[in-house]
C-alpha positions in Angstrom: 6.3 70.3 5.1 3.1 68.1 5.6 3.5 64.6 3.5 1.5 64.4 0.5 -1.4 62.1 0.5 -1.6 62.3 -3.4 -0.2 58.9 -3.8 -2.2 58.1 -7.1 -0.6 61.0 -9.1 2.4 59.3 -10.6 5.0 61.9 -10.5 4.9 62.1 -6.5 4.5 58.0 -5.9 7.8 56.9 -3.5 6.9 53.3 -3.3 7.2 49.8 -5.0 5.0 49.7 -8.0 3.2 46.1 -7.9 2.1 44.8 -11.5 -0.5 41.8 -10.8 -1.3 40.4 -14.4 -4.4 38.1 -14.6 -3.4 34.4 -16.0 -6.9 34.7 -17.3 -7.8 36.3 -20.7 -11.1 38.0 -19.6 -9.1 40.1 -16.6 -7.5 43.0 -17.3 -4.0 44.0 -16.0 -4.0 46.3 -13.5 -1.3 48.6 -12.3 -0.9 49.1 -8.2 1.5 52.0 -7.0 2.8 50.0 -3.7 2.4 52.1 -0.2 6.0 54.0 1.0 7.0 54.2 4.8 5.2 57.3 5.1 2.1 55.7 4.5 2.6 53.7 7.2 3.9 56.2 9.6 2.6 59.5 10.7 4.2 62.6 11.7 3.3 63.8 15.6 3.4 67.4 16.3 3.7 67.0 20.5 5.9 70.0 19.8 7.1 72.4 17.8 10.2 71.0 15.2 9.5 67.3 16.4 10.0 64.8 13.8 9.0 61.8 15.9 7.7 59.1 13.6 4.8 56.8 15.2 2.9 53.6 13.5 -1.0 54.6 12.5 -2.1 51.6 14.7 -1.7 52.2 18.0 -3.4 56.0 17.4 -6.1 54.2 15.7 -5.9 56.9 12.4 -5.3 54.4 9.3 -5.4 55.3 6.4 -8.2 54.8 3.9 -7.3 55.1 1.1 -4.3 52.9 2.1 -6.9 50.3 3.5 -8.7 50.4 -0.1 -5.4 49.9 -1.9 -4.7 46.1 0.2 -8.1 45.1 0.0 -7.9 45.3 -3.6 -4.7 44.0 -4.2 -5.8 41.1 -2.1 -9.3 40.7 -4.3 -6.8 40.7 -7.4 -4.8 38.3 -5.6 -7.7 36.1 -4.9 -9.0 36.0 -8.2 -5.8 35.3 -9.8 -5.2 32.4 -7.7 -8.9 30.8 -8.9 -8.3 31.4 -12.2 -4.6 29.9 -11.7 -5.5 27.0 -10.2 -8.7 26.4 -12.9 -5.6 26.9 -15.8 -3.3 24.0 -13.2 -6.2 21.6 -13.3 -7.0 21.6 -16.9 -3.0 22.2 -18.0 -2.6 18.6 -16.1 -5.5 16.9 -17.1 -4.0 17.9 -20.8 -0.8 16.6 -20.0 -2.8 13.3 -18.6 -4.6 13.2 -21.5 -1.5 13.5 -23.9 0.6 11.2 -22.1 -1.9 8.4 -22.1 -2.7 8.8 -25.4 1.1 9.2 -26.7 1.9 6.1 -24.3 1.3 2.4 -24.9 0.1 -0.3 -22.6 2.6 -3.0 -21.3 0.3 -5.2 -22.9 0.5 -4.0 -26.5 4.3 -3.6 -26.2 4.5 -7.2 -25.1 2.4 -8.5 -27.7 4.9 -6.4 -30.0 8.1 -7.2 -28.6 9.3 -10.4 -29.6 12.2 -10.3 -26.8 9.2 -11.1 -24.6 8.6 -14.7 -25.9 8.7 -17.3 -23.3 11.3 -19.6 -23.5 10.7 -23.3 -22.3 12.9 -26.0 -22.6 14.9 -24.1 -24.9 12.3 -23.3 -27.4 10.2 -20.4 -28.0 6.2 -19.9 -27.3 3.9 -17.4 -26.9 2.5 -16.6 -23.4 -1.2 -17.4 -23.0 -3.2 -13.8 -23.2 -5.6 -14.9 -20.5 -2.9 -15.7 -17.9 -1.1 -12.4 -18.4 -4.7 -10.5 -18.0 -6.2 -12.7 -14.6 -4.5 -10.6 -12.5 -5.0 -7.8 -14.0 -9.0 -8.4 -14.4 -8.9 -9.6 -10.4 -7.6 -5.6 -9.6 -10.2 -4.0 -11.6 -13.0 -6.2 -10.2 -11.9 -4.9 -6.9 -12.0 -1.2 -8.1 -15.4 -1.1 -9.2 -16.3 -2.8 -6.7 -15.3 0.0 -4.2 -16.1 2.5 -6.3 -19.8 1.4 -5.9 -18.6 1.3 -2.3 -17.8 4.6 -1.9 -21.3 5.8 -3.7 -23.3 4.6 -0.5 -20.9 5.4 2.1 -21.3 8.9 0.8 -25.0 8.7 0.2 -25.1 6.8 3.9 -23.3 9.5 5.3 -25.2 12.5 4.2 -28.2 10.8 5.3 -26.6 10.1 9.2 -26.4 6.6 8.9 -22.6 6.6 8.3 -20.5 3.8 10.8 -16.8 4.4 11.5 -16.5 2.2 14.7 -16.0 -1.1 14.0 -19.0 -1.8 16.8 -22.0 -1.7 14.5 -25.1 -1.0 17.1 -27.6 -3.4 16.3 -30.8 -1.5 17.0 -29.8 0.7 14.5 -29.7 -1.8 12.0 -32.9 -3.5 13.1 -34.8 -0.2 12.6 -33.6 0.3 9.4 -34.6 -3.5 8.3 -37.8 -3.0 10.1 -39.1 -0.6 8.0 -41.2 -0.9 5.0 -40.1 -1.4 1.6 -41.4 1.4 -0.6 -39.8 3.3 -3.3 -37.9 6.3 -0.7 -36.5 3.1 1.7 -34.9 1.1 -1.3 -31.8 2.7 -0.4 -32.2 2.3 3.2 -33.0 -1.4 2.7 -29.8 -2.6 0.6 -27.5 -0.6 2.6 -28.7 -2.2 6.2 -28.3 -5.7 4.2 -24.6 -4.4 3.2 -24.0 -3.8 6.6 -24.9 -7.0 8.0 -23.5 -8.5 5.4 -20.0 -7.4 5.7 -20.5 -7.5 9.7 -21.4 -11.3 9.9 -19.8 -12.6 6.1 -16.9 -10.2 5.0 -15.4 -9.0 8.3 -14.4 -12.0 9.5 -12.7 -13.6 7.2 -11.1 -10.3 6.1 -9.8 -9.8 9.7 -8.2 -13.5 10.0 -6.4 -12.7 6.8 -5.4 -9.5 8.1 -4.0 -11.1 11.1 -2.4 -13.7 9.2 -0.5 -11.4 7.3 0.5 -8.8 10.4 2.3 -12.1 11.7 4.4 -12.6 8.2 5.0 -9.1 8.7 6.5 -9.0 12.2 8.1 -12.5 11.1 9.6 -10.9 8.2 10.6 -7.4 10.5 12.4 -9.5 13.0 14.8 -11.5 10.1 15.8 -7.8 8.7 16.4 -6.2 12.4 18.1 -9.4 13.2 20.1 -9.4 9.7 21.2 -5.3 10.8 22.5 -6.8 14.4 24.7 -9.0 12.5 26.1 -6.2 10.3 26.2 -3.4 13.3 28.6 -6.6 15.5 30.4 -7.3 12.0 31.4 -3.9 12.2 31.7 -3.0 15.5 34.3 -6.7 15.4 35.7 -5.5 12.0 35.2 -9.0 11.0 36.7 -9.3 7.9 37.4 -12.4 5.6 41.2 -13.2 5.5 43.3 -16.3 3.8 43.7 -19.0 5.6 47.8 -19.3 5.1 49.8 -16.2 6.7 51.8 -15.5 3.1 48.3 -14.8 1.6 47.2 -12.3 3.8 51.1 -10.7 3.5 50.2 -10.8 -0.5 46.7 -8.9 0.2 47.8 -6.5 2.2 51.0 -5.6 -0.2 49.1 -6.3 -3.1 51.7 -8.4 -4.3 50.8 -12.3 -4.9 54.5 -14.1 -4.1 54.3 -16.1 -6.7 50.7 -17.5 -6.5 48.8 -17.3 -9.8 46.8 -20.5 -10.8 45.6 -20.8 -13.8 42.3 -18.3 -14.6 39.5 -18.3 -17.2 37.2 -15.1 -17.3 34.0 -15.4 -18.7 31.5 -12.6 -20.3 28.3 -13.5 -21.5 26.9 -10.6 -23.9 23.9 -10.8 -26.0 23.2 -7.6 -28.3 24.8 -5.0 -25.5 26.8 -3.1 -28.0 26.4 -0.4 -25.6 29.1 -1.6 -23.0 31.0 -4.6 -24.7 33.6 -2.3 -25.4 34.2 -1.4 -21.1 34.0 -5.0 -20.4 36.7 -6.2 -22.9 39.4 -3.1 -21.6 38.2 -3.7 -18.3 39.5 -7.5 -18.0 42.1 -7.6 -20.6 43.6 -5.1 -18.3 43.6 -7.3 -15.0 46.6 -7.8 -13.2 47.3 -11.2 -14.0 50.4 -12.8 -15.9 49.1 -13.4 -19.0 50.3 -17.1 -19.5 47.7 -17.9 -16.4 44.8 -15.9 -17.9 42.1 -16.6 -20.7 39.6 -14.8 -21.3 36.4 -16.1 -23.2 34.2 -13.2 -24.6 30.9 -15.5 -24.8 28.6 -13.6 -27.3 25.1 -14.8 -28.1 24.1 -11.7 -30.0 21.8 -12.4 -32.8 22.3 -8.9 -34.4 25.1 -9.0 -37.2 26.4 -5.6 -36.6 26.9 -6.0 -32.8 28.9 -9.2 -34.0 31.2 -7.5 -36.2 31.8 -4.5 -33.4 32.3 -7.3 -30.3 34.8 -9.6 -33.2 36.8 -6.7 -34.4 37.0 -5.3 -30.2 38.3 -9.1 -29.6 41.0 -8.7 -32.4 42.1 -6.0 -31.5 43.0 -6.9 -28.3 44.7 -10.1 -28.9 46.8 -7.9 -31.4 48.1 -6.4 -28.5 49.0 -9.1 -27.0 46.0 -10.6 -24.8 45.0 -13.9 -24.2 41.0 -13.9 -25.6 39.3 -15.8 -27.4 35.5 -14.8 -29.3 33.1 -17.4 -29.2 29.3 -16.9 -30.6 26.6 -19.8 -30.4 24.2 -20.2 -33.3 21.6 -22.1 -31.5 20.4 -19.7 -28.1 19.7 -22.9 -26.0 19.4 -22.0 -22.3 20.3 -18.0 -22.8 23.0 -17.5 -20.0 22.9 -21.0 -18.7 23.3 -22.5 -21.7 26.0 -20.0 -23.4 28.3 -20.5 -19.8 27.7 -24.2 -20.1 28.4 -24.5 -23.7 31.7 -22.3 -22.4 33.2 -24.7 -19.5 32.9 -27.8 -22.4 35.7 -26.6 -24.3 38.7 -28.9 -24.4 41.0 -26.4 -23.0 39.3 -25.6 -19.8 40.5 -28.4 -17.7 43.7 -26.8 -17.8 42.2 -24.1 -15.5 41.6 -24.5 -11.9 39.7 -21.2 -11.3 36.6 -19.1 -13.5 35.9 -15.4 -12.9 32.4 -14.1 -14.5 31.5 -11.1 -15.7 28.4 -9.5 -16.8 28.5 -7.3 -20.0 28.4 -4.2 -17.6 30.5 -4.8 -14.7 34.6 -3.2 -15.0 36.3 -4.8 -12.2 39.7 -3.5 -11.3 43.0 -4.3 -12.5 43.4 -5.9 -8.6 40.6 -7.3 -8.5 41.9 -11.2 -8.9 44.9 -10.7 -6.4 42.1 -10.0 -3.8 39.8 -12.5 -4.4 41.9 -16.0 -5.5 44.4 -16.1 -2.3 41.5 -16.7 -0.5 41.5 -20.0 -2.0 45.2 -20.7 -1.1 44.9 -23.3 1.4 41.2 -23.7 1.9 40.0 -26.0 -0.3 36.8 -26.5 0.7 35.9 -22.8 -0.7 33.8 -23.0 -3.6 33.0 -19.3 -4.2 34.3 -15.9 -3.5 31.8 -12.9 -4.3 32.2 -9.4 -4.5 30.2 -6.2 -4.0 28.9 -4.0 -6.7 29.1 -0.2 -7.1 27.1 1.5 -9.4 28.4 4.5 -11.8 24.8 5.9 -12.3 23.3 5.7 -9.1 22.8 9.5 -9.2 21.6 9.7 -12.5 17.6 9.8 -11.3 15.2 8.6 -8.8 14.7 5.1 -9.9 18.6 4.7 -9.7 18.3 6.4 -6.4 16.1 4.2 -5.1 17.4 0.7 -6.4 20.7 2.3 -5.1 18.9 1.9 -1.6 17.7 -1.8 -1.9 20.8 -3.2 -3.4 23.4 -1.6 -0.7 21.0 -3.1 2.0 21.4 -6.4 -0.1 24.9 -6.7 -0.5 25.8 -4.9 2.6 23.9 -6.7 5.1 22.5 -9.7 4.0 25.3 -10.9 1.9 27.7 -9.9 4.5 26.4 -11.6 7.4 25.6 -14.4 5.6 28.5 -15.4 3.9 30.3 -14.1 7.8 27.8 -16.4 10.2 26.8 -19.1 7.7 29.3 -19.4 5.0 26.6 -19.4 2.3 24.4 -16.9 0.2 23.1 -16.4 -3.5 25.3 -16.3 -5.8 25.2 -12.9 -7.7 25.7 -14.2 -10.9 28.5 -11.9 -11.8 31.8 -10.5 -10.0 32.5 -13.3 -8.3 34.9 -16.2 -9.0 34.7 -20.2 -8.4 36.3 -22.9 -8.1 35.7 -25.0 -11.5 36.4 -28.4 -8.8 33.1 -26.9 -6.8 31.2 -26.5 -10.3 31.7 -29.7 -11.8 30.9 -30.9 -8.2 27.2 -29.2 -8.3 26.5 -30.7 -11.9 27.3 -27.5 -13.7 25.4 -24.9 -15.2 21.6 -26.1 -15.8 19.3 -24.2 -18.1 15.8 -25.0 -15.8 15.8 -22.0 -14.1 16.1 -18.2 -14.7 18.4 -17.4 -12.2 20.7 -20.0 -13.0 23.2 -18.3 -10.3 21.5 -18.7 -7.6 20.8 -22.5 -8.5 24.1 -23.0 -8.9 24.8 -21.6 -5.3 22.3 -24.0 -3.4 23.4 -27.3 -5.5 27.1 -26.4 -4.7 26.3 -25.7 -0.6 24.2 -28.9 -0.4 27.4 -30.5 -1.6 29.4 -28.7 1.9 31.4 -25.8 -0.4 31.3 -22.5 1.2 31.3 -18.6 0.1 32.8 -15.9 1.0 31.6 -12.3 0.5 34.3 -9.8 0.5 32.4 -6.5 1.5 35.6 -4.3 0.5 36.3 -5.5 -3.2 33.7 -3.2 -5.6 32.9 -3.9 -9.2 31.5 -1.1 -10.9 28.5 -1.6 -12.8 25.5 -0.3 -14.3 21.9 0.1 -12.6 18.6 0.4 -15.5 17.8 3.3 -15.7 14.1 2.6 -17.2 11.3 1.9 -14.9 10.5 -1.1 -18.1 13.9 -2.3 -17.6 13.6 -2.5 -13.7 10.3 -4.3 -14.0 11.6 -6.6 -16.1 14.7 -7.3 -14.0 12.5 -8.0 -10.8 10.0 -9.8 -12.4 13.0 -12.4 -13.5 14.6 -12.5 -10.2 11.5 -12.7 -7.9 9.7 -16.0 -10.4 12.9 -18.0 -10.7 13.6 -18.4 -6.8 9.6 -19.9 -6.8 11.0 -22.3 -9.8 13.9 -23.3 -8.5 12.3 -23.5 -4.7 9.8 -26.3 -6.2 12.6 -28.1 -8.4 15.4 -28.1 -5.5 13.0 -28.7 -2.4 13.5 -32.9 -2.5 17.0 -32.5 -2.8 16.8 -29.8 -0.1 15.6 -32.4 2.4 17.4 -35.3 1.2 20.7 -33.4 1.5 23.5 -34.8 4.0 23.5 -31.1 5.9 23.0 -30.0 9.3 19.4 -29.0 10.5 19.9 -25.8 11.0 21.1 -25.2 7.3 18.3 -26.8 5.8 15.9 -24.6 8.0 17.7 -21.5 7.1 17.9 -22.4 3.4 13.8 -23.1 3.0 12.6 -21.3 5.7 14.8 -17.8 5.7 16.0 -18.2 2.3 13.2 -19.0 0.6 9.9 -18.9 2.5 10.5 -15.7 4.1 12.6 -13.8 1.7 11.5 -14.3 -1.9 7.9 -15.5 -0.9 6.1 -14.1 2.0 8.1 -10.7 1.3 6.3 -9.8 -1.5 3.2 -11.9 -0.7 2.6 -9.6 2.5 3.8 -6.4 1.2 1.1 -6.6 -1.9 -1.9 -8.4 0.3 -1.7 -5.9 3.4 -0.5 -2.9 1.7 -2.6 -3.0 -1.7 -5.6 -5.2 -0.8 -6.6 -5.2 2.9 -5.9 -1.8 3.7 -8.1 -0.2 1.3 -10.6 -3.0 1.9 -10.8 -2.4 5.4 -12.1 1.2 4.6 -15.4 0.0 3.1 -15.3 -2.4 5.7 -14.4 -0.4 9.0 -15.1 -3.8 11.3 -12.3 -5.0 10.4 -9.4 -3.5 11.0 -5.2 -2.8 11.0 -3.7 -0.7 14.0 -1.9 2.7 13.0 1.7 0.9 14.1 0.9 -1.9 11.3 0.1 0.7 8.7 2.6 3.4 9.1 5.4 3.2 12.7 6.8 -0.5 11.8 7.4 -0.3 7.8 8.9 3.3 8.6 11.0 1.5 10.9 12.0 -1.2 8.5 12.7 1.6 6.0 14.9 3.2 8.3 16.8 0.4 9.0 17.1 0.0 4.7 18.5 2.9 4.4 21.1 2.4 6.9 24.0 1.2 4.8 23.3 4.2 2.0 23.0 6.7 4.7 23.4 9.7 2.1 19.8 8.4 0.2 18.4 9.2 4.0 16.4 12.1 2.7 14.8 9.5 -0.2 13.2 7.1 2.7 9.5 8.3 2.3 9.9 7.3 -1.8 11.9 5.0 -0.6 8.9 3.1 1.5 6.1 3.8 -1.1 8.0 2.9 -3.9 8.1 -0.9 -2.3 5.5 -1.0 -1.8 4.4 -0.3 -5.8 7.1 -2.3 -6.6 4.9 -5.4 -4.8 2.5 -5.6 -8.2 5.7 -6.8 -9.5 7.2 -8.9 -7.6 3.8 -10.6 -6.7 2.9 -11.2 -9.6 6.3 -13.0 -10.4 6.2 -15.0 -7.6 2.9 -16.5 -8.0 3.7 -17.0 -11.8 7.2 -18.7 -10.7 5.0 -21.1 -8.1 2.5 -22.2 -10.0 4.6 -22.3 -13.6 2.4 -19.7 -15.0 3.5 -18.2 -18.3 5.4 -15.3 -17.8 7.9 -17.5 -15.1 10.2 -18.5 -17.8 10.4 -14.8 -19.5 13.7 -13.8 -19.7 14.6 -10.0 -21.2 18.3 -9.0 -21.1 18.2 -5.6 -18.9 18.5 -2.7 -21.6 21.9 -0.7 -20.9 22.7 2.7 -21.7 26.5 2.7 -21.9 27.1 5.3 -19.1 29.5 3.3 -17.0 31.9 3.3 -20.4 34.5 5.4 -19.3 35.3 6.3 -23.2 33.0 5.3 -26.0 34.2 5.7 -29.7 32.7 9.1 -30.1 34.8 10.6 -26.8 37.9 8.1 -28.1 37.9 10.0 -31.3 37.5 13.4 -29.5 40.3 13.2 -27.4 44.1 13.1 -28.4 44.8 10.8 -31.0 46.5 7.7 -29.1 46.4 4.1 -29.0 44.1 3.0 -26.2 42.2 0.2 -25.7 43.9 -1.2 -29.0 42.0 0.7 -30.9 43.4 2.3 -34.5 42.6 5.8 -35.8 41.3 4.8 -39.3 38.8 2.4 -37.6 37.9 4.9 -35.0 37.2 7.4 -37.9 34.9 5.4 -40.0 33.5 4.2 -36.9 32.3 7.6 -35.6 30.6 8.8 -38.4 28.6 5.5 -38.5 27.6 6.3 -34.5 26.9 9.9 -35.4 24.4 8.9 -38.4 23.0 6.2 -35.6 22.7 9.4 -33.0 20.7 11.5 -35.9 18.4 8.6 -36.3 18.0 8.3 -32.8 16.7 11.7 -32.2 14.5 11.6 -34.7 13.0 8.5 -33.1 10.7 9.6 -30.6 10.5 8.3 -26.9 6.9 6.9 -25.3 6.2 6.1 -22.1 4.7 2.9 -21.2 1.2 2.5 -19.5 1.1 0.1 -16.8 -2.4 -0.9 -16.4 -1.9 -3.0 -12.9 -0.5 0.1 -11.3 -3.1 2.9 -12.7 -5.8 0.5 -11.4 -4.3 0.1 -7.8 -3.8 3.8 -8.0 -7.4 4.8 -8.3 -8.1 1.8 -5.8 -6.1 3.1 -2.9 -7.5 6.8 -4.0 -10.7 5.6 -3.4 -10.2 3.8 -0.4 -8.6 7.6 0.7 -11.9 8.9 0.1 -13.4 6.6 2.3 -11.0 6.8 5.1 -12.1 10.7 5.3 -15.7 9.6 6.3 -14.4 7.7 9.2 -11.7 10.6 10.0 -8.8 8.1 10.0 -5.8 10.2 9.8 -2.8 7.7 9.1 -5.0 5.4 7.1 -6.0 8.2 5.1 -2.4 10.1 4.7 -0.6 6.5 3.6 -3.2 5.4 1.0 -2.9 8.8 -0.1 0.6 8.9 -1.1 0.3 5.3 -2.0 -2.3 5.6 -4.2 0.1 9.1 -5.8 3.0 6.9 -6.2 1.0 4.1 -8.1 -0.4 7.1 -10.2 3.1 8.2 -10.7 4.2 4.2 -11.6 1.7 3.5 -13.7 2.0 6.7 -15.9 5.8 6.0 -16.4 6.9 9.4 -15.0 9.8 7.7 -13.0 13.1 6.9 -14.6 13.9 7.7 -18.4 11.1 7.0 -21.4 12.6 4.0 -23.5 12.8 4.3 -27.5 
């Protein structure tokens, strides 16, 4: 029986039907009966009872009607993709719209936020408007600047005039100036001015700087491939720090101390982080440690009364089961962390102790954690410092924690590694680590000057000959922000204070009774080329001369400068986190947004701008608590952490009505003017690379000038409340 060929009447239809319905309101939805295997095929009739199937093609008899049916599905396709991608554009510029306007600017939330104040000399003032807006006016001067730019390039290259070599042909230019001014040659007159203008004025100086800055980079390129050498031999050696005296390394290895337990005072400095106190208390009332040879001083400089009363209540509860603690609050903030650790070691009783373990509010170190880290003072007394690693219990949680994940296991991996293995000296973390109180008193103690207090401690104690040791294999878990606003403010503190502390200590740098070489490692490696031309580089060549060197194509930065060597450098990042491998493009751009930042911070920490001596406590979110009151009280009723029932009770239903409030309080999103102004910068310089067909330039300020978008709108990391 011959196949039927009435494929529209719907009773005989074999194949797929295929609904295509129209995103847009003024298309109707049309039904399509899809083709079956015998429209596709034909019968042959060589001979008589054959049922040899053979494709339509190759006897050149398609069908028509078939041919009608995938032409129009493909016109329905079509038009629903135009109208689709119409709906995209506006449905984003919506959401643009709604997120700026929902948002607020870090300006306005400064102004607002009264944890922002500046603090100097202990007192509080308000940062000067004008200094926090220079830069920020400096990056917008340069965008309208090339948005103008990119209006005559385009108009210049419509009209055939348009220069991508960097060899501008002279006769061209004369011609053009030669001609006579009249009302259809303005154009043509200010644009051959522009052009000798940036041939003989801009380009120039542009390229000098651009040179300048290549050598930082390759400077800079050859400490970190130098610094991942020293790791790759450390573990190819499995060098490892080890006691000095032969019973200590027994006790390590056994876990068991013979013996050895000197006296111990634990510090935590807090200040309104009711969101972890609780982890930090458990986490070092439960070291391993006799308890006659411990003290533990919970150092709280909240200034909210309810976080008082929680972290009081948490102390008694613990020395009513039996631990040495003690709760001390300061009513006058001098110094913030300084100031509350130096108010600490003035106590009477601590010269009874001969050893001080810190703590941020954040950080659970192990029950073992002090029988691996104090023998290695056994017999070594000129050790002033023994640090440990962190580990971070959210570094899953999203992309910012992803990424930070990357930069802090290259840190601590790798440059605190082979530091502390070939030089015996390295920042000091400011937490997880434990001194000698000899080798603090030595280094004249805690000194509020500074915001990174840690690190100033570090390079007054190695100028005095105490060394560090890094132990790479003892982790203290701890908390990474989780807020692109938190992270900002975080790097912005750690990038100014090493320019504050690089001016203050530089005298006493050179004065110092050290060898050569340590002084040129500790102002040259340590703080020239790692906390100054690091991010002085990455923002001038990456943010400023690259998109300038668009609208001025005679000067120039090779394809190796702009995209082989900082993927190379990336690579090498990523090495000690290789499962964030598939993260190293973010990785790379994100560094490069994160430049603003750091910039910024360093010049305001050289030059004692303003915003050098801000200090925000990093905002916590309580996910490295293994068990907060809510999950206490949901879990078997039982005595841990000290904790009674009845308290837990009340407790709980005071958190729940806290939680209720909480979602009723809606989360913004920050605006972050510096970043949305370099993103449309770097887009525009991406125009303008397409007129000169430069495929790398164009690709990189295109994805850099995304990730600023992406930055500056606060779409990475979690909103904040």
């Amino acid at each position: 029986m011959a196949p039927s060929f009435h494929w529209w009447a719907k009773e005989q239809h074999k194949g797929t039907p295929v609904v295509v319905k129209m995103e847009n309101p003024n298309w109707s939805m049309v039904e399509l009966e899809g083709p079956s295997e015998d429209d596709f095929l034909i019968t042959t009739t060589d001979s008589p009872g054959s049922g040899r199937l053979q494709d339509k093609g190759h006897r050149g008899g398609k069908n028509a009607r078939q041919l009608t049916w995938v032409l129009l599905l493909k016109a329905h396709r079509a038009a629903g993709c135009l109208t689709s991608i119409g709906t995209a554009m506006f449905s984003l510029a919506a959401a643009i719209r709604r997120r700026v306007a929902s948002g607020r600017t870090d300006y306005e939330n400064d102004n607002e936020d009264t944890q922002n104040d500046v603090v100097v000399d202990g007192g509080r003032e308000k940062e000067n408007p004008t200094v926090r807006t220079r830069f920020y006016f400096c990056i917008k001067l340069f965008l309208w600047l090339s948005v103008l730019l990119l209006g005559f390039e385009v108009v210049a290259y419509f009209k055939g005039w348009h220069i991508g070599a960097p060899h501008i042909h002279f006769d061209q230019l004369q011609s053009l100036w030669g001609r006579p001014l009249g009302v259809k040659g303005v154009f043509e007159w200010i644009y051959s001015r522009w052009v000798l203008v940036r041939v003989e004025y801009l380009a120039p100086p542009l390229q000098f700087l651009a040179n300048a800055c290549i050598v930082l980079f390759m400077i800079q390129s050859v400490d970190r491939l130098v610094l991942c050498l020293g790791c790759l031999w450390i573990r190819f050696k499995k060098i490892k720090p080890v006691p000095k005296q032969e019973d200590s390394v027994k006790d390590l290895e056994s876990g068991e101390s013979n013996g050895y337990f000197p006296m111990v005072l634990v510090q935590i400095p807090m200040c309104n982080e009711k969101e972890v106190y609780q982890q930090s208390i458990a986490a070092v009332c439960n070291l391993d440690w006799p308890k006659s040879k411990i003290l533990v001083q919970i150092l709280d400089d909240s200034d909210d009364p309810t976080t008082q009363l929680l972290i009081k209540e948490e102390v008694h509860k613990w020395q009513q089961e039996g631990a040495n603690i003690v709760y001390r609050h300061r009513v006058i903030r001098d110094g913030y962390k300084a100031g509350n650790l130096k108010s600490a070691m003035n106590c009477s009783y601590v010269k009874d102790y001969e050893f001080v373990a810190i703590f941020d509010a954040d950080f659970q170190p192990n029950p073992d954690f002090l029988k691996r880290t104090v023998p290695h003072f056994k017999g070594n007394e000129e050790l002033g410092l023994v640090q440990a690693r962190w580990s971070f219990v959210n570094k899953d949680e999203n992309l910012l924690t992803r990424l930070q994940n990357i930069n802090l296991a290259f840190h601590f991996e790798v440059e605190q590694q082979v530091n502390g293995v070939f030089i015996n000296f390295f920042g000091f973390n400011g937490t997880a680590g434990v001194w000698r109180i000899k080798a603090l008193e030595d280094a004249g103690g805690w000194l509020e000057r500074t915001t990174v207090e840690d690190m100033d401690i570090a390079v007054r104690a190695h100028l005095k000959g105490w060394k560090f040791i890094f132990l790479n294999d003892v982790e203290c878990q701890c908390e990474l922000p989780e807020s692109y606003e938190a992270y900002r403010k975080q790097q912005h503190r750690w990038h100014s204070g090493p320019m504050q502390l690089f001016r203050l200590c530089l005298p006493d740098v050179i004065r110092a009774k050290i060898s050569f070489w340590k002084k040129f490692n500790m102002i040259f490696l340590f703080f020239l080329l790692r906390k100054l031309i690091l991010p002085f580089y990455s923002f001038t060549l990456f943010c400023i001369i690259l998109p300038m060197t668009m609208f001025i194509p005679e000067a120039e930065l090779p394809a190796w400068v702009v995209c082989y060597i900082p993927a190379t450098m990336s690579f090498l990042n990523i090495l000690p986190a290789p499962k964030s491998f598939p993260f190293i493009v973010p990785y790379l751009l994100f560094e490069n947004t994160m430049s603003v930042t750091k910039f910024n911070a360093m010049i305001s920490g050289l030059f004692q701008l303003g915003s050098a001596y801000e200090w925000v406590v990093t905002k916590k979110s309580g996910r490295s608590s293994e068990g907060d009151l809510v999950s206490l009280v949901e879990k078997e009723p039982k005595y841990q952490r000290g904790v009674s029932v009845p308290n837990l009770e009340e407790m709980k239903e005071e958190i729940l009505q806290q939680e209720k409030a909480s979602r009723k309080k809606k989360k913004h999103n920050r605006i972050y003017t510096k970043e949305l102004a370099l993103a449309f910068l770097l887009l525009t310089a991406s125009a303008r690379s397409l007129l000169s067909a430069q495929g790398i330039h164009f690709y990189f300020l295109l994805f850099q000038g995304i990730s600023f978008l992406l930055v500056g709108l606060d779409l990475i990391g979690e909103q904040v409340e």
